[in-house]
C-alpha positions in Angstrom: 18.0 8.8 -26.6 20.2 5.8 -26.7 19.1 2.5 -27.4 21.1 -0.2 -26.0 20.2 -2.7 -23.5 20.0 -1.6 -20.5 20.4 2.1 -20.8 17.3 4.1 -19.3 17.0 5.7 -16.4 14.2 7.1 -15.2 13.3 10.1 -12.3 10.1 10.0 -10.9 9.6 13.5 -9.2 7.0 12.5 -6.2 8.6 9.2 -5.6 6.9 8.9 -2.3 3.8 8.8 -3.7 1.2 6.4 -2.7 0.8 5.2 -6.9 4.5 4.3 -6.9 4.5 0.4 -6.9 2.1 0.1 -9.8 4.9 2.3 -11.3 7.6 0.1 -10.7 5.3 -2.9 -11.1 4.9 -1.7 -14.5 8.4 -1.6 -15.4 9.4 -4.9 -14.5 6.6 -6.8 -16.4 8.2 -4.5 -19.0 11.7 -4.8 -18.5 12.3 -8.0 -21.2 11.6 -4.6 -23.6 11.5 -1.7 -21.4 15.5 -2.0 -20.3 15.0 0.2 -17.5 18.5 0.6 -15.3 17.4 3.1 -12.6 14.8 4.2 -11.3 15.5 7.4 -9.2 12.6 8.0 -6.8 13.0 11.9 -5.5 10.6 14.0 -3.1 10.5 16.8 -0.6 11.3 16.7 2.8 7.8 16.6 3.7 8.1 13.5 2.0 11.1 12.0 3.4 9.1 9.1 5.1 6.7 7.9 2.3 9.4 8.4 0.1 11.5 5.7 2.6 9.2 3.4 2.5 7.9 3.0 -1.1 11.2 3.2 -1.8 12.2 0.4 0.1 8.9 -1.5 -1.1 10.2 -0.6 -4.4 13.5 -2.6 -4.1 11.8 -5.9 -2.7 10.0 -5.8 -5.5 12.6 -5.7 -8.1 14.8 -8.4 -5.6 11.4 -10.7 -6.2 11.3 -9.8 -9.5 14.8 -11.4 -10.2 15.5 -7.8 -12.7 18.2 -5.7 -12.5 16.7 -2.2 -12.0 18.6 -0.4 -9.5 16.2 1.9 -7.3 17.6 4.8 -6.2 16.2 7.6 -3.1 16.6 10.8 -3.1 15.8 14.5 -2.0 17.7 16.1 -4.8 16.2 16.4 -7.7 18.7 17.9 -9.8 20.9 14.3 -9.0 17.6 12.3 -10.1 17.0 14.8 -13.1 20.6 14.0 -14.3 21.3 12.4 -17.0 17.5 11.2 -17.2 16.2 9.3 -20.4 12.3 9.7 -18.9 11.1 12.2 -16.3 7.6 11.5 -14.6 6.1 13.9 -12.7 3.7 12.8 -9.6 3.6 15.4 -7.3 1.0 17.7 -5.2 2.0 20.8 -4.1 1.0 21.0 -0.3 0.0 17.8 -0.1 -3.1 16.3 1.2 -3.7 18.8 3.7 -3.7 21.6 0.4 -6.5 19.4 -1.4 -8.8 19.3 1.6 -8.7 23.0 1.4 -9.6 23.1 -2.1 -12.4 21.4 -1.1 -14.0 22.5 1.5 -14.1 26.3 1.3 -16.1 26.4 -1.8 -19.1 24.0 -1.2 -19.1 27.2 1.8 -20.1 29.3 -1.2 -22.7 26.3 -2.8 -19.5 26.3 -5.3 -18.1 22.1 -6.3 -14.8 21.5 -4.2 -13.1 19.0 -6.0 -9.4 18.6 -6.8 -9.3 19.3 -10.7 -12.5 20.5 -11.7 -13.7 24.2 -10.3 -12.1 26.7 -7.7 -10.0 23.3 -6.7 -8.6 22.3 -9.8 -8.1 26.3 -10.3 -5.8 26.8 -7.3 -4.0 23.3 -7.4 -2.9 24.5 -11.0 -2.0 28.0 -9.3 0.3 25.9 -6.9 1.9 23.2 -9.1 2.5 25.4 -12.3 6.1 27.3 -11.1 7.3 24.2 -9.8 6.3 22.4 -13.1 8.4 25.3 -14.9 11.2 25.3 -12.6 11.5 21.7 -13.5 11.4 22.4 -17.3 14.0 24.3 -16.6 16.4 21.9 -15.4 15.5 19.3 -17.4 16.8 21.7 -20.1 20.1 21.6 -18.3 20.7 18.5 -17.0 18.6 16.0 -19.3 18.0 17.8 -22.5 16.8 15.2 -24.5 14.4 13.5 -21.7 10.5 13.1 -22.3 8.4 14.1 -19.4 5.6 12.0 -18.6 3.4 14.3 -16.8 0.4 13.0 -14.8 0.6 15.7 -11.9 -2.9 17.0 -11.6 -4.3 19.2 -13.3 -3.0 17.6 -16.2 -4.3 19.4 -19.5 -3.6 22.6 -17.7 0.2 21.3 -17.0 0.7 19.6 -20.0 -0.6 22.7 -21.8 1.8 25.5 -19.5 4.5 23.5 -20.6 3.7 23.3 -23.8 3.5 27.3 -24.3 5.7 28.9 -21.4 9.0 26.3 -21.1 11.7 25.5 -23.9 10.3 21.6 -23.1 8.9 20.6 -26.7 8.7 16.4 -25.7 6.4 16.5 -23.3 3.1 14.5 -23.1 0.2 14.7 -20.7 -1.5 11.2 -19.1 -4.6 10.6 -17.0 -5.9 7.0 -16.1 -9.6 8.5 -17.3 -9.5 7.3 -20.5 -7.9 3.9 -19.4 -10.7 3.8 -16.9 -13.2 4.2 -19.6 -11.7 1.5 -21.7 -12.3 -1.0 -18.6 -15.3 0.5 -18.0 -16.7 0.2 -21.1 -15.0 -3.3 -21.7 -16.8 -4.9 -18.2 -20.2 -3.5 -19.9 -19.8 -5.1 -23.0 -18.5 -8.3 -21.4 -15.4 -8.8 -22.8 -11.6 -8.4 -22.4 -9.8 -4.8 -22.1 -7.7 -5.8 -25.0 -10.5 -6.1 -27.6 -11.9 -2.4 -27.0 -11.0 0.7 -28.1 -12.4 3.9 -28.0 -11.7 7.0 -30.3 -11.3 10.1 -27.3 -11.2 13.7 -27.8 -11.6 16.7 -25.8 -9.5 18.1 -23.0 -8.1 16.5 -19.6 -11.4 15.3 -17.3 -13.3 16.5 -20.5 -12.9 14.0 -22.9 -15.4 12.1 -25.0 -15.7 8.8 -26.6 -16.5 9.4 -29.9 -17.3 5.8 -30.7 -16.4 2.9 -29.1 -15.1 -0.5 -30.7 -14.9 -4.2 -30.3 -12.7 -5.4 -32.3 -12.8 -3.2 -34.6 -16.8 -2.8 -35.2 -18.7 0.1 -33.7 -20.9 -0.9 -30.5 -21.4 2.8 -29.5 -24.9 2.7 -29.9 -25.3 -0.6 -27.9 -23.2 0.9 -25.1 -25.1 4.2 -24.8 -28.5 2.1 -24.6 -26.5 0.0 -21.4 -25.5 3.0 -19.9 -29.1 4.5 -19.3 -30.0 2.0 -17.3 -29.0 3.4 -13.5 -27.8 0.5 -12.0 -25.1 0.7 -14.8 -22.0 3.7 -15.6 -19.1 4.2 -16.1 -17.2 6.1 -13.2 -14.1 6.1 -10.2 -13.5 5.4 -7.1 -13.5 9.2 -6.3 -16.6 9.4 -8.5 -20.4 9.5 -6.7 -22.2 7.7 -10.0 -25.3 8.9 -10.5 -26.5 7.5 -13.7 -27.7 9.2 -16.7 -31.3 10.4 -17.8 -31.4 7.9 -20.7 -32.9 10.9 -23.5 -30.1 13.3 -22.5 -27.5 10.2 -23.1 -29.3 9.2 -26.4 -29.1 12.8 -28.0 -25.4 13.7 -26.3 -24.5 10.5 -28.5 -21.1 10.6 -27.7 -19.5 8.5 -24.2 -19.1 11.0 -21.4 -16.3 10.8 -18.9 -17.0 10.2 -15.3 -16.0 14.2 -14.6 -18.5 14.9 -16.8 -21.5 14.6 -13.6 -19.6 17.8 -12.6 -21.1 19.9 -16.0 -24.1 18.0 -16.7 -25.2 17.3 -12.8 -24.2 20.5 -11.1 -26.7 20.9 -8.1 -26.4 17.5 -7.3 -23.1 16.6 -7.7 -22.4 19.9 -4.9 -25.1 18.4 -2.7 -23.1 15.1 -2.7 -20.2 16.6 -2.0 -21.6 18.8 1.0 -22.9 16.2 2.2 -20.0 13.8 1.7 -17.9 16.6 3.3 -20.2 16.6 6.5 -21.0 13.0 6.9 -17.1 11.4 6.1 -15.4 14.1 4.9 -14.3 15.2 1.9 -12.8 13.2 -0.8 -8.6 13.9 0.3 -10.2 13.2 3.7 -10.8 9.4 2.9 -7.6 9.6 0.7 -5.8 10.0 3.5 -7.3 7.3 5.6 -7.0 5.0 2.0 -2.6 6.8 2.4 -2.2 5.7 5.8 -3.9 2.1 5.5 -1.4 1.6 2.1 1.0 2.9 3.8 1.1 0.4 7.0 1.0 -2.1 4.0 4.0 -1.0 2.9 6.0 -1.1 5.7 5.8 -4.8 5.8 9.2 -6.1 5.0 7.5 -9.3 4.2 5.3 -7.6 1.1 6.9 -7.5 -2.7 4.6 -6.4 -4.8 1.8 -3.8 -5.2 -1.4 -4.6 -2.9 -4.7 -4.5 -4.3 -6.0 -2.0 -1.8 -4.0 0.5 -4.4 -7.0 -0.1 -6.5 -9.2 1.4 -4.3 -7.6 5.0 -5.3 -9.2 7.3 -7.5 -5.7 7.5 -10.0 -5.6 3.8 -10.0 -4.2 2.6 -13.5 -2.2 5.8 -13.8 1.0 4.7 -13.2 0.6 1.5 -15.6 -0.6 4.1 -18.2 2.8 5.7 -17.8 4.2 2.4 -18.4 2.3 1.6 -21.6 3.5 4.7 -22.9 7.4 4.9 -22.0 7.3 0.9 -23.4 5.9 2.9 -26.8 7.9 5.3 -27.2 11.0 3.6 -26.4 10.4 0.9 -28.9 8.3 3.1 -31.5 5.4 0.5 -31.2 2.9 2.8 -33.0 0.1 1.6 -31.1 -3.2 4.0 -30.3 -3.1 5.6 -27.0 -5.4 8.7 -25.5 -2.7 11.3 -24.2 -2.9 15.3 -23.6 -0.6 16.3 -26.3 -0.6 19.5 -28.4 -3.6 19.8 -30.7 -1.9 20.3 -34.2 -5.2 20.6 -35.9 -6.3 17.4 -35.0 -9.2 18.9 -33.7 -10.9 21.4 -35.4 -12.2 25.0 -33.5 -9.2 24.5 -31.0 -5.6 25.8 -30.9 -3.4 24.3 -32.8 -0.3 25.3 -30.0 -2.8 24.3 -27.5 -2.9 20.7 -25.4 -5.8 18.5 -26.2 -6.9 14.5 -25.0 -7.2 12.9 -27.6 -6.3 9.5 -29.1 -2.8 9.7 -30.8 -0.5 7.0 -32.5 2.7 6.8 -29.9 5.6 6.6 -31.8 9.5 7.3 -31.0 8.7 10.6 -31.7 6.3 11.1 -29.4 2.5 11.1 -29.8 0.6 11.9 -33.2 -3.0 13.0 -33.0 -5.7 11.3 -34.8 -7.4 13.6 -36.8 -10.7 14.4 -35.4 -12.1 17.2 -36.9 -15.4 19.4 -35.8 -16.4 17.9 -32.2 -20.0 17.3 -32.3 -22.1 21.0 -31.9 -23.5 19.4 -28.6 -19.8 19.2 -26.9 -17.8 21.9 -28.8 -19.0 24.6 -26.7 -18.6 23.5 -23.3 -14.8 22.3 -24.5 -14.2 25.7 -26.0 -15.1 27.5 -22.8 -13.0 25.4 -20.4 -9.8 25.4 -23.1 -10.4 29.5 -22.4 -10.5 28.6 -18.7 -7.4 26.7 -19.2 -5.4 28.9 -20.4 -6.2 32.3 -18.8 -5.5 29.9 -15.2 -2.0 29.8 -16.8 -1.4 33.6 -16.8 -3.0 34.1 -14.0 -0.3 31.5 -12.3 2.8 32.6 -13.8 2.0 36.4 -13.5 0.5 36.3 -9.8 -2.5 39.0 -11.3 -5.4 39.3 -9.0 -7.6 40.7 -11.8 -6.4 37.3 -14.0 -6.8 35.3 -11.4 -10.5 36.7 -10.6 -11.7 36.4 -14.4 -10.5 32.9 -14.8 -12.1 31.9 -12.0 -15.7 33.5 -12.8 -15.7 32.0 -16.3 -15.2 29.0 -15.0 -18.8 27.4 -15.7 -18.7 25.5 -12.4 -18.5 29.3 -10.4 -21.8 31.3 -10.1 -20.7 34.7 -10.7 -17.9 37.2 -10.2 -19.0 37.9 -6.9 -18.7 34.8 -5.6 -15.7 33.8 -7.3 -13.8 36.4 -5.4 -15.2 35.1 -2.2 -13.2 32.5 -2.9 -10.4 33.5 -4.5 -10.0 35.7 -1.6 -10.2 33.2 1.1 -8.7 30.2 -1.2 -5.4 32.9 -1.8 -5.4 32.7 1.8 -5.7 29.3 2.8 -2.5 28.4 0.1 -0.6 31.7 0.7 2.4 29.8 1.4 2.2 27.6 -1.5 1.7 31.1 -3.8 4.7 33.2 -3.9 3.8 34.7 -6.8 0.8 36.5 -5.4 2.5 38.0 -2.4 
């Protein structure tokens, strides 16, 4: 990748996405080191709108900014991919409409619907996974030697299809969970982001904290005891928080991620969600109403820069996350950063060829993985079981087998049983059938 001032271009496939100005937000504070020339913002034509409009957004921002980034719109993506020094990838197959699906037929069956964990994050990989692949694909023609920055949901799963299935070998994974944690953890402790950090590892919306610092000296222990008390935790805005029974906390010992209430909470993180779904819908349901009230921001030729109402979403920080780590590898900074990455031993009882979260030193390169060794017996199994989850979604997506598709599903620990896994699957391969090609 060249060097010179000036010189990178970067595509952003899902340009129209609602997370776009914290993207471009991020470049410019950037830019002084980050010498970002385009920014090529490309989408569907289902997208052609949003896509106008951020776009536009976009290039006030840059005007106000005073930085010369040329923003660029665009329904080809072959024209964005061209040439690219940095491809990200923020895109949802089916859109909105596709996640409310994935979450309401299984709370029908008592089943979680939610849009990366369970029979939701199962079929939203069955969706996303060719397109991901047919983008590998011409990245390997037109931008050969471009990193992609992948935080299309679900993201281990993606970064992990890539990893085994394309010719793509710089590829990293990115989730704003671990960022989130970080904040969260640093708002508990009372003091600034900057002075925590946190050792992570464990797969995407399954990582752990494995101990937590401040400035350098453990407080893991001090955390843990704050986070038994109910009042206080660590979660999202598309999160329900239910606090922690303080002797399960105390033994786990290690800092659990917000998706963890899905494992450890089960029964009543569905009855939330059925009863979220009935009383203001389901989670993409609000999303949408959160879409359209950014949205009408947006449009506001008056408004340069990205609104705090952005917060309010649950991938908030994502796109800065992106930021942090095209800045690192750009200028080989070597810092620590949490990224889904392939495993290379760095923890012990998983694939090496296989993707893992966990806390890596970013160099030009790309990320290096701390070495972690044995995860704690308490944790190990429940990672080894959705790693084999992982990857037998993967074969079920690229092969289009029913029989894959149904055994992936059952051992899923969020599904029941076989039976009603292919209740599901049934009805779910319905619901997407024109989103799944590769099942026909």
């Amino acid at each position: 990748m060249a060097q010179q001032p000036d010189s990178i271009k970067i595509a952003v496939i899902g340009g129209g996405s609602s997370y776009t100005p914290e993207l471009i937000e991020g470049f410019i504070k950037r830019h002084q080191e980050l010498p970002v020339r385009e920014i090529w913002l490309v989408d569907v034509e289902a997208g052609r709108n949003k896509l106008e409009i951020v776009g536009q957004l976009a290039k006030r921002m840059v005007e106000k900014a005073g930085v010369p980034i040329e923003i660029q719109l665009t329904l080809d993506r072959k024209k964005a991919l061209k040439g690219a020094d940095f491809v990200t990838t923020q895109f949802r197959v089916g859109l909105l409409a596709a996640r409310a699906k994935d979450e309401r037929i299984p709370l029908k069956y008592g089943v979680l619907g939610q849009e990366t964990n369970g029979p939701g994050g199962f079929f939203k990989a069955l969706r996303t996974i060719p397109v991901i692949m047919e983008i590998c694909r011409e990245m390997k023609e037109l931008c050969p030697n471009a990193w992609l920055i992948n935080f299309t949901n679900p993201a281990g799963i993606i970064t992990e299809a890539v990893l085994r299935y394309s010719s793509i070998k710089k590829v990293v994974g990115l989730c704003n969970v671990p960022i989130g944690m970080e904040m969260g953890a640093a708002q508990l402790m009372n003091v600034d982001h900057s002075r925590v950090r946190i050792d992570f590892a464990g797969l995407n919306h399954l990582v752990y904290g494995l101990d937590v610092y401040v400035d350098g000296v453990s407080v893991k222990e001090e955390l843990l005891k704050k986070l038994t008390d109910k009042e206080k935790s660590i979660t999202m805005n598309n999160i329900h928080a239910m606090g922690w029974e303080p002797e399960f906390l105390q033994a786990l010992n290690v800092l659990p991620c917000p998706y963890h209430n899905y494992y450890y909470k089960t029964r009543e993180m569905v009855e939330e969600e059925i009863k979220a779904a009935s009383e203001g819908g389901t989670r993409a349901e609000v999303v949408k109403m959160l879409e359209d009230e950014l949205f009408q921001l947006y449009q506001n030729p008056d408004l340069a820069e990205k609104p705090s109402q952005l917060e309010k979403r649950g991938g908030a920080y994502y796109s800065d996350a992106a930021c942090r780590l095209i800045h690192s590898i750009y200028t080989d900074k070597r810092d620590i950063q949490p990224v889904n990455t392939r495993n290379n031993g760095a923890i012990a009882g998983l694939p090496s060829d296989s993707a893992v979260e966990v806390s890596c030193i970013i160099t030009k390169d790309g990320p290096k993985p701390l070495a972690i060794g044995e995860l704690p017996v308490s944790v190990r199994g429940l990672v080894q079981s959705i790693k084999s989850f992982e990857r037998v979604t993967i074969e079920a997506a690229l092969t289009g087998d029913y029989n894959t598709a149904l055994l992936a599903l059952t051992i899923n620990p969020l599904v029941s049983s076989d039976k009603i896994a292919k209740k599901i699957l049934d009805e779910m391969l319905e619901a997407h059938r024109c989103y799944l090609p590769q099942f026909q």
